[in-house]
C-alpha positions as CSV (number, residue, x, y, z in Angstrom):
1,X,99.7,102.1,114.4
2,X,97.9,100.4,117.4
3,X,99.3,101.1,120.4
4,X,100.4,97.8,122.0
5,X,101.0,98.8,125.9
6,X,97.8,100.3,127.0
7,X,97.3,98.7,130.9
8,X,94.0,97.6,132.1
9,X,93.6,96.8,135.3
10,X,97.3,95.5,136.0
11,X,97.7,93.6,132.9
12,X,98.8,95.0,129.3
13,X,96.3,94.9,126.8
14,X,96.7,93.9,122.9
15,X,95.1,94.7,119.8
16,X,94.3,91.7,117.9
17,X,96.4,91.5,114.5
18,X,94.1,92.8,111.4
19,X,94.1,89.8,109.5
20,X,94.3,92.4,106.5
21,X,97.2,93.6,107.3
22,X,99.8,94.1,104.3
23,X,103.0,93.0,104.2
24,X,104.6,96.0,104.7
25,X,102.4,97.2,107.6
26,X,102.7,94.1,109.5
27,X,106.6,94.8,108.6
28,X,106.7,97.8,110.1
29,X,104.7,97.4,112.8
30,X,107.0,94.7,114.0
31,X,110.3,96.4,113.3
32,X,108.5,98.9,116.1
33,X,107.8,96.3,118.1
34,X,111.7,94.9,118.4
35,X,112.4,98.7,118.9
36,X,110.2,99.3,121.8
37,X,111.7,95.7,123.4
38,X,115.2,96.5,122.5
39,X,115.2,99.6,124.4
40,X,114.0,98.2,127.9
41,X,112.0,100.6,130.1
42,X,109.0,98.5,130.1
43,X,107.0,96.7,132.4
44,X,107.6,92.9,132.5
45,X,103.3,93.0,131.1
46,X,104.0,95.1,128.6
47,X,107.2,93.5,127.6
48,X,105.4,90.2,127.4
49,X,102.3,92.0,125.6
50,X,104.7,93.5,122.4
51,X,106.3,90.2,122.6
52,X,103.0,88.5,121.7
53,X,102.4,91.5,119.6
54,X,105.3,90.6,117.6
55,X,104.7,86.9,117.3
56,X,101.5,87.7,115.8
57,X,102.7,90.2,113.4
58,X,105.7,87.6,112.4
59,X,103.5,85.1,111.6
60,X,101.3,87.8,109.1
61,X,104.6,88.8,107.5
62,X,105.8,84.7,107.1
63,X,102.2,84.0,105.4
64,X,102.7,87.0,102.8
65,X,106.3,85.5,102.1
66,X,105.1,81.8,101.8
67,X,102.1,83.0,100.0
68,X,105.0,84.8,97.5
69,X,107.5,81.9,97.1
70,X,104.3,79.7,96.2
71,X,103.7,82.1,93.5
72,X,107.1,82.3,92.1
73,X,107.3,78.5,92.3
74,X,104.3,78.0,90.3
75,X,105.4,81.1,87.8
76,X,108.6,79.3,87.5
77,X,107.3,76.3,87.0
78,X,104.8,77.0,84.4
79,X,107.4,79.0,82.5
80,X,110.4,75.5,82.5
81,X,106.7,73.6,81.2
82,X,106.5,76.1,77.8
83,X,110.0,76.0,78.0
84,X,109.6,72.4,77.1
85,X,107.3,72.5,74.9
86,X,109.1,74.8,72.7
87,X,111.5,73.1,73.1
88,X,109.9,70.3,71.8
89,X,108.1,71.3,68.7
């Protein structure tokens, strides 16, 4: 996992999210994240830096969920089209 707190100069620095990223690494990675924020001891930088961090990886994790529902829609919907052909004949 990338570390998400390394300071530069006075500001928190963070590693652009891997538009690769799977699912359940992007998943992960953010459940860190909340973990990390949820348990304080950070520097208001490095609090706003996973915050971003987490944004980021949230909006991976939303495109693989859309990207499933649009498949199970169209699987669904293809399958309720046979059905009514058979139906049919």
């Amino acid at each position: 996992m990338a570390k998400t707190d390394d300071v530069v100069d006075g500001a928190a620095e963070v590693a652009p999210v891997d538009s690769t990223l799977g699912y359940e690494q992007a998943r992960d990675e953010l459940i860190e994240v909340v973990r990390r924020l949820e348990a304080g001891g950070t520097t208001l930088e490095e609090s706003l830096a996973l915050w971003e961090r987490g944004e980021e990886l949230a909006k991976v994790c939303r495109r693989w969920l859309d990207g499933a529902r649009a498949r199970l829609d169209a699987t669904l919907a293809e399958g309720s089209t046979e059905d009514g052909a058979a139906e049919q004949a």
